[in-house]
N, CA, C and O atoms as a DFTB+ gen file, in Angstrom:
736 C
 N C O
     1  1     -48.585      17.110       6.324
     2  2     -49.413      16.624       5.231
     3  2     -48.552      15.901       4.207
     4  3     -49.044      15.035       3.484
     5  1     -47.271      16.249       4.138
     6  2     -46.732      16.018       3.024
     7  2     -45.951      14.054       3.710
     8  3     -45.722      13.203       2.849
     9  1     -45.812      13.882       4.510
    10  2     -45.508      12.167       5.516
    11  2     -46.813      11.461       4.778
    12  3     -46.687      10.356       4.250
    13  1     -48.094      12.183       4.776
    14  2     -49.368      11.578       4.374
    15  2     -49.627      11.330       3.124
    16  3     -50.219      10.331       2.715
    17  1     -49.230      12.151       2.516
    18  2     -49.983      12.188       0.972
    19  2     -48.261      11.429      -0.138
    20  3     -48.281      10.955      -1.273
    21  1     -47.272      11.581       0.621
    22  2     -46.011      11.014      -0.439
    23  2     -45.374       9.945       0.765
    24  3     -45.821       9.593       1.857
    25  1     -43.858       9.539      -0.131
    26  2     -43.392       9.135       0.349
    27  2     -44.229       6.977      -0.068
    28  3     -45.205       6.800      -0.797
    29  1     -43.750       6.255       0.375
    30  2     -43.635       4.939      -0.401
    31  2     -44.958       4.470      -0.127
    32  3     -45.765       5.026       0.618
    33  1     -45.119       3.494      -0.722
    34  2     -46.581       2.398      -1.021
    35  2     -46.573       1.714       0.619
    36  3     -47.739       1.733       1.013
    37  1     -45.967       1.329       1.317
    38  2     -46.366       0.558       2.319
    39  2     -46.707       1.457       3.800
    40  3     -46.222       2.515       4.200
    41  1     -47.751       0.553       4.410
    42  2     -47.990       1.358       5.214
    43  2     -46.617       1.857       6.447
    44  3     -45.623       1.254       6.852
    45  1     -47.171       3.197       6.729
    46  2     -46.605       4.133       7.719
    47  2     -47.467       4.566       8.819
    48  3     -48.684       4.614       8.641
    49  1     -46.912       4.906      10.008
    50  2     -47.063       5.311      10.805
    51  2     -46.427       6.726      11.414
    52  3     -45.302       6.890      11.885
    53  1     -47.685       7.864      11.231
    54  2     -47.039       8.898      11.765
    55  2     -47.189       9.684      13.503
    56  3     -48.256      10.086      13.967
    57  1     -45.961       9.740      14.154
    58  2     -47.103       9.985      15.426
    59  2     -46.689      11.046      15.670
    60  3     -45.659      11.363      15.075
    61  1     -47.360      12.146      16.734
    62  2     -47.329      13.231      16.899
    63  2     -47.541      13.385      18.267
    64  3     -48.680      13.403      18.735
    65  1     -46.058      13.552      19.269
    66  2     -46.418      12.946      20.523
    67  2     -46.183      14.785      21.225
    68  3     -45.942      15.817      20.599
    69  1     -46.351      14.599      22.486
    70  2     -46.121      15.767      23.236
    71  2     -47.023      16.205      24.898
    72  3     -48.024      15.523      25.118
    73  1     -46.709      17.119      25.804
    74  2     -47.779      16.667      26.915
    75  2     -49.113      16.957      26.660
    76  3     -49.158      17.048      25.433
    77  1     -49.871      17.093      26.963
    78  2     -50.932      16.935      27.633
    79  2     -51.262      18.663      27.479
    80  3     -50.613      19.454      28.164
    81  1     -52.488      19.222      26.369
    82  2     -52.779      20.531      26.393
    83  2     -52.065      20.996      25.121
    84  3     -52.465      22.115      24.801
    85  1     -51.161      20.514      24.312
    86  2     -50.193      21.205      23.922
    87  2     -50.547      21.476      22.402
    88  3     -50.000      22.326      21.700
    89  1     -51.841      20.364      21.903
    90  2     -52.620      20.681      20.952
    91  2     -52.576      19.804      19.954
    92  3     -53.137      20.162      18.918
    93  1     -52.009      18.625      19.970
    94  2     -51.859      17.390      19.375
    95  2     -53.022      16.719      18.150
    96  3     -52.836      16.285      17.014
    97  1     -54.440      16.898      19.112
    98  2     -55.588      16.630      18.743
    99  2     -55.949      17.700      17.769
   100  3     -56.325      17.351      16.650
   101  1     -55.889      18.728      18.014
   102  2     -56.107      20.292      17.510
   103  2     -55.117      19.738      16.259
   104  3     -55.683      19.382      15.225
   105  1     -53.904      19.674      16.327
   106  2     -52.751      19.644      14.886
   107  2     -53.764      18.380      13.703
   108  3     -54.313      18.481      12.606
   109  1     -53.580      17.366      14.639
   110  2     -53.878      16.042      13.813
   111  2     -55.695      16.546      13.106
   112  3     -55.701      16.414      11.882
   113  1     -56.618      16.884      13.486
   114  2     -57.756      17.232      13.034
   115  2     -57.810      17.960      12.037
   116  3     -58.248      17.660      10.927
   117  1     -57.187      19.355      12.526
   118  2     -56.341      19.884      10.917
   119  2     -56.067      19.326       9.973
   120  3     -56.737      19.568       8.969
   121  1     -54.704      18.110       9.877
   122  2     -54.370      17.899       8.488
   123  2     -55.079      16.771       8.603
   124  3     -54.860      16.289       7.491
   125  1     -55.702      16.081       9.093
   126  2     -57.262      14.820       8.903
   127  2     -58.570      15.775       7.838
   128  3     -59.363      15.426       6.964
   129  1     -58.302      16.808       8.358
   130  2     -59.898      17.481       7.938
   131  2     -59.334      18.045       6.445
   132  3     -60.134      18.151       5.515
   133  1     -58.178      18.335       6.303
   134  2     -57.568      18.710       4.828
   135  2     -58.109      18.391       3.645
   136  3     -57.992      17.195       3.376
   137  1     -58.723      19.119       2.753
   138  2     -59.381      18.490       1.262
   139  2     -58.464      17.735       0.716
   140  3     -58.857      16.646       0.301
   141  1     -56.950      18.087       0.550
   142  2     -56.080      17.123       0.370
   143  2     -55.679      15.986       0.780
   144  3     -54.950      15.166       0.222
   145  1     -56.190      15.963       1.798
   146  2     -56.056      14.563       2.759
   147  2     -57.490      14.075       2.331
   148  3     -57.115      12.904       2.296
   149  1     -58.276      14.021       2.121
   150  2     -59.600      13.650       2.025
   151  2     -59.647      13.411       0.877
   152  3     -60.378      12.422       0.822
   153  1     -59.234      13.758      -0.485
   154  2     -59.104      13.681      -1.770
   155  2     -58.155      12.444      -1.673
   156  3     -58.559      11.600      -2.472
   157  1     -57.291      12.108      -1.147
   158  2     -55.602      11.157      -1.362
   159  2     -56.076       9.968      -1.127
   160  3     -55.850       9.019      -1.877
   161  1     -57.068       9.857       0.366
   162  2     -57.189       8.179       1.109
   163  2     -58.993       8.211       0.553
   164  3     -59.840       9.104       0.540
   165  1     -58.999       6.597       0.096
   166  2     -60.098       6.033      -0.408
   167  2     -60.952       6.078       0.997
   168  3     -62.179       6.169       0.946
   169  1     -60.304       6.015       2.170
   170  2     -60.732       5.358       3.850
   171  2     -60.536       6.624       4.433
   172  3     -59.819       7.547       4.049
   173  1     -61.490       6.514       5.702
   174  2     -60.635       7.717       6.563
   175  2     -61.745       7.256       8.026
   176  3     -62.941       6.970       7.968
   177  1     -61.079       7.302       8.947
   178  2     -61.546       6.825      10.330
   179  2     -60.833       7.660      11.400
   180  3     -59.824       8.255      11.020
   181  1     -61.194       7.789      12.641
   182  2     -60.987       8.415      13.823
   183  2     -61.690       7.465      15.138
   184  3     -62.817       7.024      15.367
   185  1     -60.025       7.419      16.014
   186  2     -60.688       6.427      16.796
   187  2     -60.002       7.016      17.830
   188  3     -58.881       7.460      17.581
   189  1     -60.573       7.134      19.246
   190  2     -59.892       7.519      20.272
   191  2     -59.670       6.779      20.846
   192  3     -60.418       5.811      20.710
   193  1     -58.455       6.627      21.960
   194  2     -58.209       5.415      22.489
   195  2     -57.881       5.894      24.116
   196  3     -56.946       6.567      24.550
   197  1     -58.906       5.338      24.743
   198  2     -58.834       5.898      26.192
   199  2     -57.672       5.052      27.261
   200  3     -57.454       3.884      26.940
   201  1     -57.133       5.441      28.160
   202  2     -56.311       5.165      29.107
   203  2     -56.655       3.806      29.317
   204  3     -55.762       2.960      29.347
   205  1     -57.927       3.477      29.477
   206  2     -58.154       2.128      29.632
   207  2     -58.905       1.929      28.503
   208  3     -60.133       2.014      28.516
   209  1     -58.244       1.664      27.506
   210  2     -59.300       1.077      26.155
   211  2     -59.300      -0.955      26.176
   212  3     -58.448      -1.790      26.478
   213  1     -60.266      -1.004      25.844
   214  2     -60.537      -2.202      25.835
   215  2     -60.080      -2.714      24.248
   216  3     -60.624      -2.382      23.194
   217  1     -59.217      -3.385      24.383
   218  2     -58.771      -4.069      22.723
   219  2     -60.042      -5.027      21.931
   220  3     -60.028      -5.219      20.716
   221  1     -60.924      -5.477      22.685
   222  2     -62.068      -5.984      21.755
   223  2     -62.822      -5.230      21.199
   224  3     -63.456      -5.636      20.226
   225  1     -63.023      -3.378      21.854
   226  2     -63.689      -2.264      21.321
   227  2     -63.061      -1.624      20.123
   228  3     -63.699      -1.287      19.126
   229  1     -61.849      -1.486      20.271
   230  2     -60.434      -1.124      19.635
   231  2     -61.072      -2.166      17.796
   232  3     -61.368      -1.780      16.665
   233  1     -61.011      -3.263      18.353
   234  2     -60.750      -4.334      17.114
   235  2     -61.891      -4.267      16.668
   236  3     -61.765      -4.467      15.460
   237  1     -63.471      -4.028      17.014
   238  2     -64.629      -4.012      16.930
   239  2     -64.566      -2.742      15.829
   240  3     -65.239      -2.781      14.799
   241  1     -63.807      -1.766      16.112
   242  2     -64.144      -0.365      15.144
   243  2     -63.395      -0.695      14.105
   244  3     -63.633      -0.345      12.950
   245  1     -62.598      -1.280      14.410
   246  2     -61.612      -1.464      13.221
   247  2     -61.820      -2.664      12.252
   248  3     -61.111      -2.504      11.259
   249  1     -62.255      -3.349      12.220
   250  2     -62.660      -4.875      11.583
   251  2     -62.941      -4.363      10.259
   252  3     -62.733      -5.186       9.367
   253  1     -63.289      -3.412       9.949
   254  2     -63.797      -3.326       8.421
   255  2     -62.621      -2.708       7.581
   256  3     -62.702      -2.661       6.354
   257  1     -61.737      -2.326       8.131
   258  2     -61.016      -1.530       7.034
   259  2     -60.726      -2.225       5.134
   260  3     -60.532      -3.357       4.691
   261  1     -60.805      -1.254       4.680
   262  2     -61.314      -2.023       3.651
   263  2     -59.275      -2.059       2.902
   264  3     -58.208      -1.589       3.298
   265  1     -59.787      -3.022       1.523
   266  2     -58.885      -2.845       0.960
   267  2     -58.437      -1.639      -0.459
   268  3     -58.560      -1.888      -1.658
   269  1     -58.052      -0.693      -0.008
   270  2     -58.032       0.495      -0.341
   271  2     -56.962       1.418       0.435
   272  3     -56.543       1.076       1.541
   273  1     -56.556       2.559      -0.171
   274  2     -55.417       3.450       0.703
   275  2     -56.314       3.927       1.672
   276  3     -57.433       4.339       1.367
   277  1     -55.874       3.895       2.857
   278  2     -56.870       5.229       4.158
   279  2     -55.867       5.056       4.925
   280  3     -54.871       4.333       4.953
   281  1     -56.441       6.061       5.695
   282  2     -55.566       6.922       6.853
   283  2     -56.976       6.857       8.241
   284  3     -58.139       7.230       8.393
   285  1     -56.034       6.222       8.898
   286  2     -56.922       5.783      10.319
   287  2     -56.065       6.500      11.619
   288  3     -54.919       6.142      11.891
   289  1     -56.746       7.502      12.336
   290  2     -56.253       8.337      14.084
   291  2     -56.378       7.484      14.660
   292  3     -57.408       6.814      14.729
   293  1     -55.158       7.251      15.331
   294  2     -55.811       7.070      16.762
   295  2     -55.321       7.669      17.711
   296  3     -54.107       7.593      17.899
   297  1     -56.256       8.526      18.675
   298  2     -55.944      10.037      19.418
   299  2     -56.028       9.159      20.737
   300  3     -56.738       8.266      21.197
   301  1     -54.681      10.058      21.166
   302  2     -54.644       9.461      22.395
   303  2     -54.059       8.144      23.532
   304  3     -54.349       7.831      24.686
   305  1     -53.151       7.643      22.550
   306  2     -52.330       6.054      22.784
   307  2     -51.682       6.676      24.039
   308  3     -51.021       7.659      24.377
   309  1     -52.362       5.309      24.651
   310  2     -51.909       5.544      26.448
   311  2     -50.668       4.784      26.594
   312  3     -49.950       5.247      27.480
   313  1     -50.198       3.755      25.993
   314  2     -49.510       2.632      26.019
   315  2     -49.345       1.599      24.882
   316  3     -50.213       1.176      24.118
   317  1     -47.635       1.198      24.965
   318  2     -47.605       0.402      23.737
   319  2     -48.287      -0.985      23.599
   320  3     -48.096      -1.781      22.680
   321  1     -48.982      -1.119      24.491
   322  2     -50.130      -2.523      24.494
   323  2     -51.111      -2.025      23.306
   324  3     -51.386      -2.726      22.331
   325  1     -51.639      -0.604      23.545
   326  2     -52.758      -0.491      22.908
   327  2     -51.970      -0.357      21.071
   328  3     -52.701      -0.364      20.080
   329  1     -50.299      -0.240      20.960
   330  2     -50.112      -0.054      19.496
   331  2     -49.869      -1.500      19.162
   332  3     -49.969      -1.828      17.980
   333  1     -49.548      -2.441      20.108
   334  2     -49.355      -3.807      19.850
   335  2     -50.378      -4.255      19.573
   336  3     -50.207      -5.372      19.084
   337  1     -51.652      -3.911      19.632
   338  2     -53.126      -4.270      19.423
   339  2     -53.537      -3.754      18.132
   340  3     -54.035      -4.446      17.244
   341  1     -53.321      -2.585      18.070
   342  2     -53.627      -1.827      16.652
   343  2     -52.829      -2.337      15.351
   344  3     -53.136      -2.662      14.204
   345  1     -51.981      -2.270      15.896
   346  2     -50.835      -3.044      14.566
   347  2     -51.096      -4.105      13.792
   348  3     -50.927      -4.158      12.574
   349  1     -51.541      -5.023      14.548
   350  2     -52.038      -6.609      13.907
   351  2     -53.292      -6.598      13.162
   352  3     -53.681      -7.314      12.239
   353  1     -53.904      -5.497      13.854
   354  2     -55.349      -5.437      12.657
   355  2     -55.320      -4.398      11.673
   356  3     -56.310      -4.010      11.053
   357  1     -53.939      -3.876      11.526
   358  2     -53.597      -2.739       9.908
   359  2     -52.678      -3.570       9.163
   360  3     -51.573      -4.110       9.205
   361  1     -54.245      -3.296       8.093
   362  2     -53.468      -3.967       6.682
   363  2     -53.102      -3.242       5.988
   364  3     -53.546      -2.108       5.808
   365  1     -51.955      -3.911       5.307
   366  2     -51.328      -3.187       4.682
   367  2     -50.916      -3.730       2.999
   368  3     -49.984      -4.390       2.540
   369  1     -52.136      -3.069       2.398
   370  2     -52.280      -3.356       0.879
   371  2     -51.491      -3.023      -0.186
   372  3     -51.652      -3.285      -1.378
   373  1     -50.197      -2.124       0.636
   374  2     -49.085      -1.327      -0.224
   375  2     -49.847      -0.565      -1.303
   376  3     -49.875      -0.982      -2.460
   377  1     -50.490       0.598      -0.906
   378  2     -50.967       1.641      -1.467
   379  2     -50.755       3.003      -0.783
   380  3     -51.130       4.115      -1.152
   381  1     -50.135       2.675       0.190
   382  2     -49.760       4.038       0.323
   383  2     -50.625       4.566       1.855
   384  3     -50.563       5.743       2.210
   385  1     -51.262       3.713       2.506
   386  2     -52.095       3.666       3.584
   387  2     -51.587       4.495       4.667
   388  3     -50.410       4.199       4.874
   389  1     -51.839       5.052       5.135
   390  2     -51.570       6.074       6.577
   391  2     -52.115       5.662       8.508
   392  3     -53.254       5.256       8.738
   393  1     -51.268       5.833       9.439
   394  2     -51.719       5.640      10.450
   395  2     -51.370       7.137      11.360
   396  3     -50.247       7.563      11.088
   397  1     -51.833       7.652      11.975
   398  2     -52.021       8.874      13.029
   399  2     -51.512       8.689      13.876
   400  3     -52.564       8.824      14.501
   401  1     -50.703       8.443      14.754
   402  2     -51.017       8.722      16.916
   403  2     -50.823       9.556      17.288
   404  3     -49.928      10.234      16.783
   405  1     -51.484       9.979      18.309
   406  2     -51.734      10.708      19.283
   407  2     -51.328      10.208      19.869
   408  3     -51.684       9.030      19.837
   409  1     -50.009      10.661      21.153
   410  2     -49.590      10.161      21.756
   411  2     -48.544      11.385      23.045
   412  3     -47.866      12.306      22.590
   413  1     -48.629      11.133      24.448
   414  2     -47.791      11.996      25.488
   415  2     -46.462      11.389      25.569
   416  3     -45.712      12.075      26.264
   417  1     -46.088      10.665      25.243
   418  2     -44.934       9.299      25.518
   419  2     -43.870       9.288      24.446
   420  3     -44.009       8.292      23.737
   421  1     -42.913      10.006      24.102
   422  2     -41.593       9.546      23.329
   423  2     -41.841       8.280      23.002
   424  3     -42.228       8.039      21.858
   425  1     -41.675       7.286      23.896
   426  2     -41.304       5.887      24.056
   427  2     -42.740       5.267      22.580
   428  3     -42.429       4.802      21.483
   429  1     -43.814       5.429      22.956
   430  2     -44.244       5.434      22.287
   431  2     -44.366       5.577      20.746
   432  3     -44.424       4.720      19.864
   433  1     -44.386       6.875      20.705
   434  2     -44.211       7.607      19.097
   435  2     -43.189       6.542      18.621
   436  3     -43.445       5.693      17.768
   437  1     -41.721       6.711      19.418
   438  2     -40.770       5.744      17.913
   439  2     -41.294       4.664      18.280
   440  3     -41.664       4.420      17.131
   441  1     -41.576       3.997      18.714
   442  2     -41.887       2.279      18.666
   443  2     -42.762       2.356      16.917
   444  3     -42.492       2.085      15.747
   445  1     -43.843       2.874      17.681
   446  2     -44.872       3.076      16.280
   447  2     -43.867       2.986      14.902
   448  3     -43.642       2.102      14.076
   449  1     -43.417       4.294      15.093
   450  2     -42.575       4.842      13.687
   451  2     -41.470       4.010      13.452
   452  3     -41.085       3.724      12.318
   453  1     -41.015       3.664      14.354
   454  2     -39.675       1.892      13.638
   455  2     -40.365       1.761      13.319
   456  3     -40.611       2.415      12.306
   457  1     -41.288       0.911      13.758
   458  2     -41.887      -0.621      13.005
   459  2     -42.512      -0.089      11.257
   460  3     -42.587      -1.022      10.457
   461  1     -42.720       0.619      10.991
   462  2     -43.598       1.572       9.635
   463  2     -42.170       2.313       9.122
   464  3     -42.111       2.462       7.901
   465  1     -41.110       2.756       9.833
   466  2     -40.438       3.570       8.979
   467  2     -41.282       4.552       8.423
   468  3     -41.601       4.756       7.252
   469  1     -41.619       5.184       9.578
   470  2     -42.448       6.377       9.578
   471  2     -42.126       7.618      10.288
   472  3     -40.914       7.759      10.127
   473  1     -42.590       8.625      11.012
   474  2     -41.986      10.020      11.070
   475  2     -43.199       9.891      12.879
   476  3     -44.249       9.374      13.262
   477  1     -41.755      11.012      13.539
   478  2     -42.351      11.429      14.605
   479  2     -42.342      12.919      14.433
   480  3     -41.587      13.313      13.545
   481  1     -43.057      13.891      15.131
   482  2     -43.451      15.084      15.666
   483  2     -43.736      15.468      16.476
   484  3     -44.853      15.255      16.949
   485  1     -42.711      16.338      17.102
   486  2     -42.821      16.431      18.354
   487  2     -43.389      17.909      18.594
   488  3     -42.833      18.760      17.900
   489  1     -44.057      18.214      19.162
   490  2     -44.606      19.687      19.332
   491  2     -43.794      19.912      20.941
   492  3     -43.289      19.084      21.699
   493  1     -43.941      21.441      21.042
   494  2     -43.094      21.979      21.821
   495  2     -44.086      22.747      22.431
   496  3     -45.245      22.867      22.033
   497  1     -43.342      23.508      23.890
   498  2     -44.604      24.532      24.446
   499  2     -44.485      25.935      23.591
   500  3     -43.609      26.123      22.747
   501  1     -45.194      26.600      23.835
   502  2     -45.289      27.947      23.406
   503  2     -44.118      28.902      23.614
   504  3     -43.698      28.812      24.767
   505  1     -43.515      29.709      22.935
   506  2     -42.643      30.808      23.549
   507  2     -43.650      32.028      24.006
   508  3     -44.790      32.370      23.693
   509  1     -42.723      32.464      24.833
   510  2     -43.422      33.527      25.701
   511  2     -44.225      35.091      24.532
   512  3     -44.939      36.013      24.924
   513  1     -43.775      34.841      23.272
   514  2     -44.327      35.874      22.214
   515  2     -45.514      34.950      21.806
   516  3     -46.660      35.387      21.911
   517  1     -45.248      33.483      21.270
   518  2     -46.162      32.991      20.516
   519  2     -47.564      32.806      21.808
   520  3     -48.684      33.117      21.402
   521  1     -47.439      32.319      23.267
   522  2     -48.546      32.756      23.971
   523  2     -49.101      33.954      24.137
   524  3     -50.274      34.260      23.922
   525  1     -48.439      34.465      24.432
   526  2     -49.082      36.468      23.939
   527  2     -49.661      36.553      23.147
   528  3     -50.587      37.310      23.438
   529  1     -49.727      36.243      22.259
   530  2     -50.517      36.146      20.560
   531  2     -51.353      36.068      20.859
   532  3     -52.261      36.885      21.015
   533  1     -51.227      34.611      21.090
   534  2     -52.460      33.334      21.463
   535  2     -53.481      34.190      22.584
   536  3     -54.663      34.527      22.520
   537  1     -52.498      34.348      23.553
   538  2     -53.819      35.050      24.741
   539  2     -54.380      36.238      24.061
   540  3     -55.590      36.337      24.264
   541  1     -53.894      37.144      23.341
   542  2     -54.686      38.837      23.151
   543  2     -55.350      38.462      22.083
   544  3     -56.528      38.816      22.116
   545  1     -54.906      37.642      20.770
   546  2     -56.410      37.459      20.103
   547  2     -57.731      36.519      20.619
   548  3     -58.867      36.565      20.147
   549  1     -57.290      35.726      21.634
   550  2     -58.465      35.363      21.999
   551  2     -58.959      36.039      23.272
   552  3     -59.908      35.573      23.902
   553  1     -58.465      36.876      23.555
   554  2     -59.230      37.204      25.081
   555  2     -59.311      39.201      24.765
   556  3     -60.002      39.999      25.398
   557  1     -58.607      39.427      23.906
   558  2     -59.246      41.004      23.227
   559  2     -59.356      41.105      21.822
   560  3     -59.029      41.986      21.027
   561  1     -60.005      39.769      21.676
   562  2     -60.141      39.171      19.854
   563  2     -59.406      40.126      18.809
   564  3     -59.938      40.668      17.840
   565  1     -58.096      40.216      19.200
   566  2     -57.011      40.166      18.177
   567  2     -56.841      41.948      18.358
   568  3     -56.626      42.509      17.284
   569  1     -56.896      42.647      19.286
   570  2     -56.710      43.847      19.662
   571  2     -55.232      43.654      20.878
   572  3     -54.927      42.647      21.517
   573  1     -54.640      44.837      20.861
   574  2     -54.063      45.028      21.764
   575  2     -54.326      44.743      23.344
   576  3     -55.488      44.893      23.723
   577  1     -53.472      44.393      24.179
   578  2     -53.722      44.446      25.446
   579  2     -53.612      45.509      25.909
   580  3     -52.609      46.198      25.724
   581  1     -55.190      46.087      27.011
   582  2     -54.757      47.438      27.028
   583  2     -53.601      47.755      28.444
   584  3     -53.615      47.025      29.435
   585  1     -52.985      48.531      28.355
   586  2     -51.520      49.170      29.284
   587  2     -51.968      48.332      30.549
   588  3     -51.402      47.305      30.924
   589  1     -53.216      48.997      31.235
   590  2     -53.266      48.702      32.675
   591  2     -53.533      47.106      33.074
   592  3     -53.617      46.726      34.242
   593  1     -53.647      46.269      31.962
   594  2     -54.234      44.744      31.704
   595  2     -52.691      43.907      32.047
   596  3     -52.581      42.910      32.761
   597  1     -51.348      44.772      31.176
   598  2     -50.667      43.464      30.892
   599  2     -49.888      43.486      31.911
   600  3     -48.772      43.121      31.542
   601  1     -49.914      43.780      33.246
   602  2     -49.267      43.368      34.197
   603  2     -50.048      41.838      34.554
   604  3     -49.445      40.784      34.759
   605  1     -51.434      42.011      34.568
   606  2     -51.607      40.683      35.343
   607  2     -52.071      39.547      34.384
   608  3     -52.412      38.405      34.693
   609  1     -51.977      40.367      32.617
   610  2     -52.265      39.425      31.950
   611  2     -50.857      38.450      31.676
   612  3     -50.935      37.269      31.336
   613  1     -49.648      39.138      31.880
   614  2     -48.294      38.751      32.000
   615  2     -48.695      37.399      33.173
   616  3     -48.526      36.288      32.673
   617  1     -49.078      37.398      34.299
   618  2     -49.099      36.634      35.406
   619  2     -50.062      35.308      35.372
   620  3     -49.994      34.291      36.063
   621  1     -51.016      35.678      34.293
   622  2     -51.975      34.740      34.008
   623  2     -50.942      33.915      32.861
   624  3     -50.687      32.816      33.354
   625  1     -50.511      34.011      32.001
   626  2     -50.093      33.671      31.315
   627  2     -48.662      32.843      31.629
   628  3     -48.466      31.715      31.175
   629  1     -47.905      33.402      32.284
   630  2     -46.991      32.530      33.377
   631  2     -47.578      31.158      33.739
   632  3     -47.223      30.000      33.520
   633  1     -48.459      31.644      34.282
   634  2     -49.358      30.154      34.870
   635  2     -49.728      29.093      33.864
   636  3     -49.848      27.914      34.199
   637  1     -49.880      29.454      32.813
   638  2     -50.864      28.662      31.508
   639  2     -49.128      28.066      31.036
   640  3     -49.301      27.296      30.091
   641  1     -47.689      28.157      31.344
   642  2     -46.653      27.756      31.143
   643  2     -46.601      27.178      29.874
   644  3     -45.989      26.137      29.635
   645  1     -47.341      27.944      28.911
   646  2     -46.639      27.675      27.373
   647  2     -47.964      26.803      26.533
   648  3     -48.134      26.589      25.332
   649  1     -48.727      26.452      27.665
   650  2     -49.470      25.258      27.168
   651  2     -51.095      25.647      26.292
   652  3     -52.116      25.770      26.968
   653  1     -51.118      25.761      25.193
   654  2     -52.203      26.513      24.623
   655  2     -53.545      26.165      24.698
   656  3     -54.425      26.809      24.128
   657  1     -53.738      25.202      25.358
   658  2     -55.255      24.324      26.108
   659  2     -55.723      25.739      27.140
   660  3     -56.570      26.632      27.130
   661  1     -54.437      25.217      28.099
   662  2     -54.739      26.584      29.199
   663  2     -55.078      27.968      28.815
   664  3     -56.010      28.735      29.059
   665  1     -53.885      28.017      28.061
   666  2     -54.188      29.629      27.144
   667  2     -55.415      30.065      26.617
   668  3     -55.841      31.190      26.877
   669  1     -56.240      28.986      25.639
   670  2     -57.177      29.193      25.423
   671  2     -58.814      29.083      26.150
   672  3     -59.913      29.556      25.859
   673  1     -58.184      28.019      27.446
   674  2     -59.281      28.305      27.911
   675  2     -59.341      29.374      29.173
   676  3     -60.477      29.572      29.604
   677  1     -58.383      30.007      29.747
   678  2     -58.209      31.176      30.310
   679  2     -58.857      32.110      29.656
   680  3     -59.591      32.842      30.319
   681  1     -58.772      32.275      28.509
   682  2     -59.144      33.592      27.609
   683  2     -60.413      33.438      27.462
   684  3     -61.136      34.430      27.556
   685  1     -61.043      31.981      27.163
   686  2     -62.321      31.835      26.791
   687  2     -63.230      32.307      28.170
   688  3     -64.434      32.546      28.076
   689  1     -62.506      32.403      29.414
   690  2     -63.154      32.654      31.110
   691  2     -63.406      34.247      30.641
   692  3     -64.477      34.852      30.614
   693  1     -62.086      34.720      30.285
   694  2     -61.725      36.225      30.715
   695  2     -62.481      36.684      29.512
   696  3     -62.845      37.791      29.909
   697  1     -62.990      36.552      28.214
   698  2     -63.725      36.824      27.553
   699  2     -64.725      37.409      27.371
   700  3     -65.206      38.286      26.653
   701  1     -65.084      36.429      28.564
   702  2     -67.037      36.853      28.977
   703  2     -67.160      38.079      30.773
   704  3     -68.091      38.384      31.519
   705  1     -66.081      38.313      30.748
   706  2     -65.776      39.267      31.852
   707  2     -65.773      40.603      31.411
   708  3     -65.550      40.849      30.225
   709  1     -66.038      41.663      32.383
   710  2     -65.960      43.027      31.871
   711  2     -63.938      43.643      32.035
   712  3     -63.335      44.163      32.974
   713  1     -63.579      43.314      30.905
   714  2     -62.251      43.300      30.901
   715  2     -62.026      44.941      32.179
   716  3     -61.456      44.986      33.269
   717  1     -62.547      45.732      31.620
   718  2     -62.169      46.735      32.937
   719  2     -62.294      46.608      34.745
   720  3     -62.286      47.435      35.657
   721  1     -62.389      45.367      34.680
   722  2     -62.650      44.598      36.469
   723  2     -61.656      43.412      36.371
   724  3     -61.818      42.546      37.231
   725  1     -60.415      43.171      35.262
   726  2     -59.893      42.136      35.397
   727  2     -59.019      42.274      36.430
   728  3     -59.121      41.307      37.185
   729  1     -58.331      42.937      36.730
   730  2     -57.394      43.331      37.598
   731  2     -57.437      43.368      39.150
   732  3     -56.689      43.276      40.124
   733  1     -58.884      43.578      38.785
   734  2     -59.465      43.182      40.092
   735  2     -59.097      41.824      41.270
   736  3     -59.745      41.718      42.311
């Protein structure tokens, strides 16, 4: 939050790259949805940008940005075509304006962040405590795992390899199960 709300008058670019599951979308929605973030930018937009995005759809959402500070997402940059596209249609009114990516690609993120002299973030997988967490409050809503569970909840969790998409939607399966037949 703090890349967003300080730091100089011209626009920046912040991206927030990492694989696939790891919660990118989940982070960026957070500090997008922030009263502080919402209080700071006059603008505020969300644009997803699919594997195959079409740059006339791309430029179509974007055509209005006004002249004013905002902070515009875009979740999901498949490729630096689609930031070479985005770039030319952000203006930059030197107020302090903000840009998002979403992005799986290193290569990506810094391109963005040179050109803006802006900040990357890289998220990491889970450690084997911080998924444990993650799995027992959502799959024994924040209770202990009971004794005879964490052998194979250990094994499920192996599998989900750090990645908290999996994690959570494993738990969201095992949830609606009669936990005393998991083992089964």
């Amino acid at each position: 939050m703090e890349w967003l709300v300080q730091g100089g008058l011209g626009l920046k670019a912040i991206s927030v790259v990492g694989t696939g599951g790891l919660g990118k979308t989940t982070l960026v929605k957070k500090v997008y949805d922030a009263a502080a973030v919402k209080k700071h930018f006059n603008s505020h937009a969300w644009l997803t940008v699919l594997e195959s995005f079409g740059v006339e759809d791309l430029l179509k959402d974007m055509c209005d940005i006004p002249q004013m500070r905002y902070v515009v997402v875009f979740d999901d940059v498949w490729n630096v075509n689609a930031w070479e596209a985005i770039k030319h249609v952000l203006s930059d009114y030197n107020c302090g304006s903000r840009v998002i990516l979403t992005t799986r690609f290193a290569h990506i993120a810094s391109t963005c962040c040179e050109e803006t002299d802006g900040h990357v973030y890289t998220l990491i997988l889970l450690s084997q405590e911080e998924s444990w967490t993650l799995f027992c409050n959502k799959t024994f809503r924040g209770n202990l795992c009971p004794p005879n569970l964490k052998q194979i909840s250990h094994r499920i969790l192996k599998r989900c390899e750090g990645l908290p998409l999996a994690i959570v939607a494993i738990s969201g399966l095992l949830d609606t199960k009669d936990k005393s037949r998991m083992d089964e």
